[in-house]
Rosetta silent file (secondary structure, phi, psi, omega in degrees, C-alpha in Angstrom):
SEQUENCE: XXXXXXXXXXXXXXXXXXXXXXXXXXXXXXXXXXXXXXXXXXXXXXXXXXXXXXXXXXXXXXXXXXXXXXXXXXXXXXXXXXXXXXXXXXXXXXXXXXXXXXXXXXXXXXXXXXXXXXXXXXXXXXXXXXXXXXXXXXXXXXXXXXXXXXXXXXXXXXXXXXX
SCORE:     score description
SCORE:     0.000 S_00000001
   1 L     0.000  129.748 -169.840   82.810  114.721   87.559 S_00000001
   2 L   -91.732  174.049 -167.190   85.773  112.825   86.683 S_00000001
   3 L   -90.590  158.403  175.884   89.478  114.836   87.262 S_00000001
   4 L   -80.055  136.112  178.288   91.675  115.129   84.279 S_00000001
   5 L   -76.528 -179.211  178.692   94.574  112.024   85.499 S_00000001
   6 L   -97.761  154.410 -157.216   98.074  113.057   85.890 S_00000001
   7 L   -83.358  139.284 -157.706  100.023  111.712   82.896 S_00000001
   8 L   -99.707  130.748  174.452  101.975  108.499   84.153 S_00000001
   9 L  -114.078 -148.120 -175.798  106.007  108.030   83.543 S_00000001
  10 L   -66.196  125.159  174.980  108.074  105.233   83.077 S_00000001
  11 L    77.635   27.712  164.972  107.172  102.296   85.252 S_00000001
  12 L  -100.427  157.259 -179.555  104.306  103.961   86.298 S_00000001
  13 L  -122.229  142.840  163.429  100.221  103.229   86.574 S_00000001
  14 L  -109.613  122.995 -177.339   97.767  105.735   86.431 S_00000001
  15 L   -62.436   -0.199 -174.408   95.121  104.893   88.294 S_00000001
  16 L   -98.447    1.780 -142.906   92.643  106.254   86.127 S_00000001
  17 L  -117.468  -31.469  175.511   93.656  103.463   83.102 S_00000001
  18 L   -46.341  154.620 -173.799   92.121  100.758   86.175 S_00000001
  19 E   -67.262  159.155  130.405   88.916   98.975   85.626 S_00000001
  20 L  -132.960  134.293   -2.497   85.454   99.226   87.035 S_00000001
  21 L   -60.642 -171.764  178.482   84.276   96.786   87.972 S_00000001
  22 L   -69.088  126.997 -175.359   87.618   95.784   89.254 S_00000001
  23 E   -86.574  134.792  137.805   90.614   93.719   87.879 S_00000001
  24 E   -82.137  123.009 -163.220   92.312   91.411   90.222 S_00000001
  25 E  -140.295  144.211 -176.363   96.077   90.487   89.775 S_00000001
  26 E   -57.770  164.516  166.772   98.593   88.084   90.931 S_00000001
  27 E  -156.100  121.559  178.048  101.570   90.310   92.076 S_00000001
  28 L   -86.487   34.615  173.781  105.454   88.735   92.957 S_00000001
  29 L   -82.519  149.347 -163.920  106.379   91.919   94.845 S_00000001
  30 L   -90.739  123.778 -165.290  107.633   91.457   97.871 S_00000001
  31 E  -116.862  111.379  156.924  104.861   92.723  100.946 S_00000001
  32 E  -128.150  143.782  166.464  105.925   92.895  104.534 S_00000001
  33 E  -112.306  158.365  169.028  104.339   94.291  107.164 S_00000001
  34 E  -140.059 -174.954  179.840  105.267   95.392  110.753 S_00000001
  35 E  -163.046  128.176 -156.407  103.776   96.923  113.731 S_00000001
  36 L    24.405   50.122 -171.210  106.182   98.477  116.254 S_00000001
  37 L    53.238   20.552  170.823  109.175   96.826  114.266 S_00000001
  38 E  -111.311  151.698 -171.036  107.812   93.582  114.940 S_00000001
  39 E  -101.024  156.614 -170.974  106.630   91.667  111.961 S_00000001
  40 E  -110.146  -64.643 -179.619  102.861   91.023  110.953 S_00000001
  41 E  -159.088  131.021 -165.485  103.137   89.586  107.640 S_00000001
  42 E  -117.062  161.095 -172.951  105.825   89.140  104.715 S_00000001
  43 E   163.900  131.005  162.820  104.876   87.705  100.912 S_00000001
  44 L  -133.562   54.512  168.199  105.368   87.624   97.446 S_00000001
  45 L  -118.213   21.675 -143.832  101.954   85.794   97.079 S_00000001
  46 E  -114.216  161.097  178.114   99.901   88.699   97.101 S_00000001
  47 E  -143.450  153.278 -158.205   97.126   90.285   94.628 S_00000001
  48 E  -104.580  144.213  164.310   96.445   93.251   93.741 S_00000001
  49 E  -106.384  123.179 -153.250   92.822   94.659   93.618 S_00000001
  50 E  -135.620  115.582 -170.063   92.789   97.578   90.693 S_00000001
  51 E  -151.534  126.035  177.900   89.854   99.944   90.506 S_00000001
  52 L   -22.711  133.449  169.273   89.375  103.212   88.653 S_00000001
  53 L    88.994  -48.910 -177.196   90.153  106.303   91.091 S_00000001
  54 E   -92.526  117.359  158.886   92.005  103.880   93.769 S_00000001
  55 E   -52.827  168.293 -176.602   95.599  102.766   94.276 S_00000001
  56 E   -71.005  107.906  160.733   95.974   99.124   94.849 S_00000001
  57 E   -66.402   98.217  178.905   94.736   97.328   97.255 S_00000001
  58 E   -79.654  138.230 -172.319   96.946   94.285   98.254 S_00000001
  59 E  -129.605  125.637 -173.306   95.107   91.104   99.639 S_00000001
  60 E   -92.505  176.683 -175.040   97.816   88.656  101.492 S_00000001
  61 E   -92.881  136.966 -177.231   97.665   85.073  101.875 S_00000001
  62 H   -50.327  -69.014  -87.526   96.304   83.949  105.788 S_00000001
  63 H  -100.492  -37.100 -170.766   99.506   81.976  105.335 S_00000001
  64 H   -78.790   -3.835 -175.498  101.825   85.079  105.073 S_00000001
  65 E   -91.474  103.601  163.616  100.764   86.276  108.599 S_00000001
  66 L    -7.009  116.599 -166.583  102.833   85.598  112.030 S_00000001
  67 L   -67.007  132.218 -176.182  100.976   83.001  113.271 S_00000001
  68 L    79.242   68.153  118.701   97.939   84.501  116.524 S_00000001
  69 L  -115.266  -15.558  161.842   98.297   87.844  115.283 S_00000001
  70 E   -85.223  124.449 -155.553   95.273   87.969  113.242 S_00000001
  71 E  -122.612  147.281  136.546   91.540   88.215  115.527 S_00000001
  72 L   -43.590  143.087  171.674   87.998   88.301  114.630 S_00000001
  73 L   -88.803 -162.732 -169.837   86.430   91.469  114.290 S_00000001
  74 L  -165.481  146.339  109.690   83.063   93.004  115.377 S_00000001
  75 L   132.793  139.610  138.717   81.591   94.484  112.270 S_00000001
  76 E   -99.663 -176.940  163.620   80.818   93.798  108.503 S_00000001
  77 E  -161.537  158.260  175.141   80.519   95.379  105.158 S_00000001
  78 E   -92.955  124.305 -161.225   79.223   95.213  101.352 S_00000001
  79 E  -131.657  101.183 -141.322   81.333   95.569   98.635 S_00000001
  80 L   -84.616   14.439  162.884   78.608   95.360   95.125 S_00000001
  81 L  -109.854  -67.548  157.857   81.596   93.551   93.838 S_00000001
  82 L   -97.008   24.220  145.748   83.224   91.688   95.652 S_00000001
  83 E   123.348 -146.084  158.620   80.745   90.492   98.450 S_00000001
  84 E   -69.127  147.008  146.788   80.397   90.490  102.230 S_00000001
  85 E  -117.176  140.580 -176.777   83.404   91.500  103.838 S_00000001
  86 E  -104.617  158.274 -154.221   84.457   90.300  107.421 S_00000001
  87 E  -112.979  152.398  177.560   86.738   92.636  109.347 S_00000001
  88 E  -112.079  149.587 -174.897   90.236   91.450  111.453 S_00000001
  89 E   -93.162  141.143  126.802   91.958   92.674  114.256 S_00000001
  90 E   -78.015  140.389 -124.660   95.929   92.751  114.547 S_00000001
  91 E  -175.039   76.318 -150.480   97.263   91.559  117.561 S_00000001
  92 L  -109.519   47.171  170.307  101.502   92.122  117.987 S_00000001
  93 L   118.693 -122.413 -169.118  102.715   91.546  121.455 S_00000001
  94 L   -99.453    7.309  152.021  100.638   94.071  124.015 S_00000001
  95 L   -96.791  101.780  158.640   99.008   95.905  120.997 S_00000001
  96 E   -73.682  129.202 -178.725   96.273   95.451  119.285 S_00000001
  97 E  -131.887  130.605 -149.128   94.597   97.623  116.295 S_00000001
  98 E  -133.882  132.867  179.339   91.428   96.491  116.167 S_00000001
  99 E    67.123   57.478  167.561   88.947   96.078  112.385 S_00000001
 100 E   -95.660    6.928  179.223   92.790   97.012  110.570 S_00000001
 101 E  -155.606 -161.001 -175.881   92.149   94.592  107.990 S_00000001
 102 E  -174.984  149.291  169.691   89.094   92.825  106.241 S_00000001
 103 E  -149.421  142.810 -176.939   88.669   89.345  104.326 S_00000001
 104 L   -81.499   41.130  165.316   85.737   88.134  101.830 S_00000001
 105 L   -13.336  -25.058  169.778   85.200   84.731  103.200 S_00000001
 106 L  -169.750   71.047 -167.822   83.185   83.694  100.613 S_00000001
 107 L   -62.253  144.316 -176.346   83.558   86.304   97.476 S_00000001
 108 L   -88.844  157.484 -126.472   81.382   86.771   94.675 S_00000001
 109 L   -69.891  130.315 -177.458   81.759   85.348   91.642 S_00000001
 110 L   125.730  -37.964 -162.869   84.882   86.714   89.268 S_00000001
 111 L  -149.970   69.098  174.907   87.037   87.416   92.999 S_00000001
 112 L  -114.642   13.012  175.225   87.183   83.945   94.245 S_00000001
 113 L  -117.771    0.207  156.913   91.015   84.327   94.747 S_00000001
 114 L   -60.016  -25.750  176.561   90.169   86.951   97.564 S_00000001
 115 L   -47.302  124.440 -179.464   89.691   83.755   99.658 S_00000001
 116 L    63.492   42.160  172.964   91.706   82.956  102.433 S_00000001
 117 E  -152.380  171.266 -162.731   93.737   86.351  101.855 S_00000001
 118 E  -135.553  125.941  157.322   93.572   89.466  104.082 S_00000001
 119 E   -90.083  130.019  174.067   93.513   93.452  103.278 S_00000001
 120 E  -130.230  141.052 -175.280   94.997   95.994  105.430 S_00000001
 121 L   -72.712  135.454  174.717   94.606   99.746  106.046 S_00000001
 122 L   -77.776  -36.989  171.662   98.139  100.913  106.112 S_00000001
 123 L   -11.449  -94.671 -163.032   97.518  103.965  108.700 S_00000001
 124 L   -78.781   -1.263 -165.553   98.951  102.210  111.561 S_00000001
 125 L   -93.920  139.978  162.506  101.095   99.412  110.086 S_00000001
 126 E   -76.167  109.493 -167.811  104.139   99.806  108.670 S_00000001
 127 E  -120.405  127.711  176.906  103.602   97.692  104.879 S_00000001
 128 E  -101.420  145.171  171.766  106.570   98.153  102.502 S_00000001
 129 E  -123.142  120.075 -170.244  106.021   96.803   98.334 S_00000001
 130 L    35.813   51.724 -166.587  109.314   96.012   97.423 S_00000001
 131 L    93.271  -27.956 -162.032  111.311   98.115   99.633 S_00000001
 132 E   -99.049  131.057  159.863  108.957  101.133   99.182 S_00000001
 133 E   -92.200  155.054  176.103  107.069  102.112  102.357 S_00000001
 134 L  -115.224  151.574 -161.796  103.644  103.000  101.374 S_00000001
 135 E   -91.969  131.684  175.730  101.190  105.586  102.032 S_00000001
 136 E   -88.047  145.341 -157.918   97.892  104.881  102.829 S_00000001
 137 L   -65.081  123.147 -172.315   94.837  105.915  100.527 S_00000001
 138 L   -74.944  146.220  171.368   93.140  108.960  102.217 S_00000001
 139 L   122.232  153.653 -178.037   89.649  108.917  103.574 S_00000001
 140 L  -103.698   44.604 -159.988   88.187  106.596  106.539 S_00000001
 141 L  -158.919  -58.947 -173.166   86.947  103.701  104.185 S_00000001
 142 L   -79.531  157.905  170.492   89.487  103.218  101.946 S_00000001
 143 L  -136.470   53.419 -177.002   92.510  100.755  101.962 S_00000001
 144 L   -73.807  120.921  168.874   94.372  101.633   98.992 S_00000001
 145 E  -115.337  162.133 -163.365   98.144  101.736   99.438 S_00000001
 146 E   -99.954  129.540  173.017  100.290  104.655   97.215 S_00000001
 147 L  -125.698 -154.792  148.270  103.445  103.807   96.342 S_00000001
 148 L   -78.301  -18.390  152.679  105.581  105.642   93.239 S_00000001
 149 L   -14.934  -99.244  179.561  104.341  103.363   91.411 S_00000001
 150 L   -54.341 -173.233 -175.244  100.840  104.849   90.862 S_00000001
 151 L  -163.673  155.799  177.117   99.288  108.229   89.831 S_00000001
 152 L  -145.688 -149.915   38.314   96.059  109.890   90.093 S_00000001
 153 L   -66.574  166.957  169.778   94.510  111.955   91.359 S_00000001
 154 L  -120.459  160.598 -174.587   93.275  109.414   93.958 S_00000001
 155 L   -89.315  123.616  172.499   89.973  108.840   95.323 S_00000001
 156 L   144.360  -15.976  171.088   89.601  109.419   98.770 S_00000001
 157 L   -81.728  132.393  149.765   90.519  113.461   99.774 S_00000001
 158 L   -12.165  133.220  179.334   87.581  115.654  100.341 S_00000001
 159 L    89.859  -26.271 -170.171   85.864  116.474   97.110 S_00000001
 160 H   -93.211    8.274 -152.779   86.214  113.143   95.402 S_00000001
 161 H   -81.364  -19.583  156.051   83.778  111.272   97.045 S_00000001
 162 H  -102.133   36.061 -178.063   81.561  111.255   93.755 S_00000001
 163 L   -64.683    0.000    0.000   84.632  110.173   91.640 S_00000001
């Protein structure tokens, strides 16, 4: 059943106005990440992946990442849009958070600019979008991150899981 959204204000998205399947968009906002105040990855090459129910998912460039901090993974997944996904490790000095990210190596067709770009669950990472840090999208699957930007409700709290 879907939720009535919450009405969106200026300079706002409602997340309910997003596509399915899913729009992909260029974005210049400025994306850094850190892990213990050390940095992981900075960009304002990033795209956003925008799907009904879900905040935005940002997919970075490999290029934007501190070079050796991204590892191979154990583990895949299916996405009935955009394809196999393969999962990444971060890797910051003597820490490691291990399957924190995911990349589409070879995405299906319509999300061919997921290539050679990386997603990350915000949980342990610090990821700012222009200044804002952002919250990550609740639930142990998703890797949407909430910023003020959006509105919802969002997909991903107990009860929504047939959103």
């Amino acid at each position: 059943m879907r939720p009535t959204p919450l009405p969106a204000g200026p300079g706002q998205e409602s997340v309910w106005d997003y596509p399915r399947p899913p729009r992909v968009e260029k974005t210049p906002e400025l994306v850094v990440v850190t892990l213990g105040g050390l940095p992981v990855a900075t960009t304002t090459d990033a795209v956003r992946v925008l799907e009904t129910s879900h905040p935005p998912v940002y997919y970075l460039p490999f290029d934007a990442f501190e070079p050796g901090v991204l590892e191979g993974a154990v583990g895949a997944s299916v996405c009935e849009f955009k394809g196999v996904a393969s999962y990444v490790s971060v890797r910051v000095g003597d820490r490691l958070l291990s399957r924190v990210g995911w990349t589409y190596p070879r995405p299906l067709p319509g999300y061919e600019i997921l290539t050679d770009r990386v997603a990350l669950y915000a949980g342990d990472l610090r990821c700012t979008v222009d200044g804002e840090v952002v919250q990550p999208q609740a639930g142990e699957f998703y890797g949407g991150w909430i910023t003020s930007r959006v509105v919802g409700p969002l997909k991903g709290s107990p009860g929504t899981r047939g959103w």
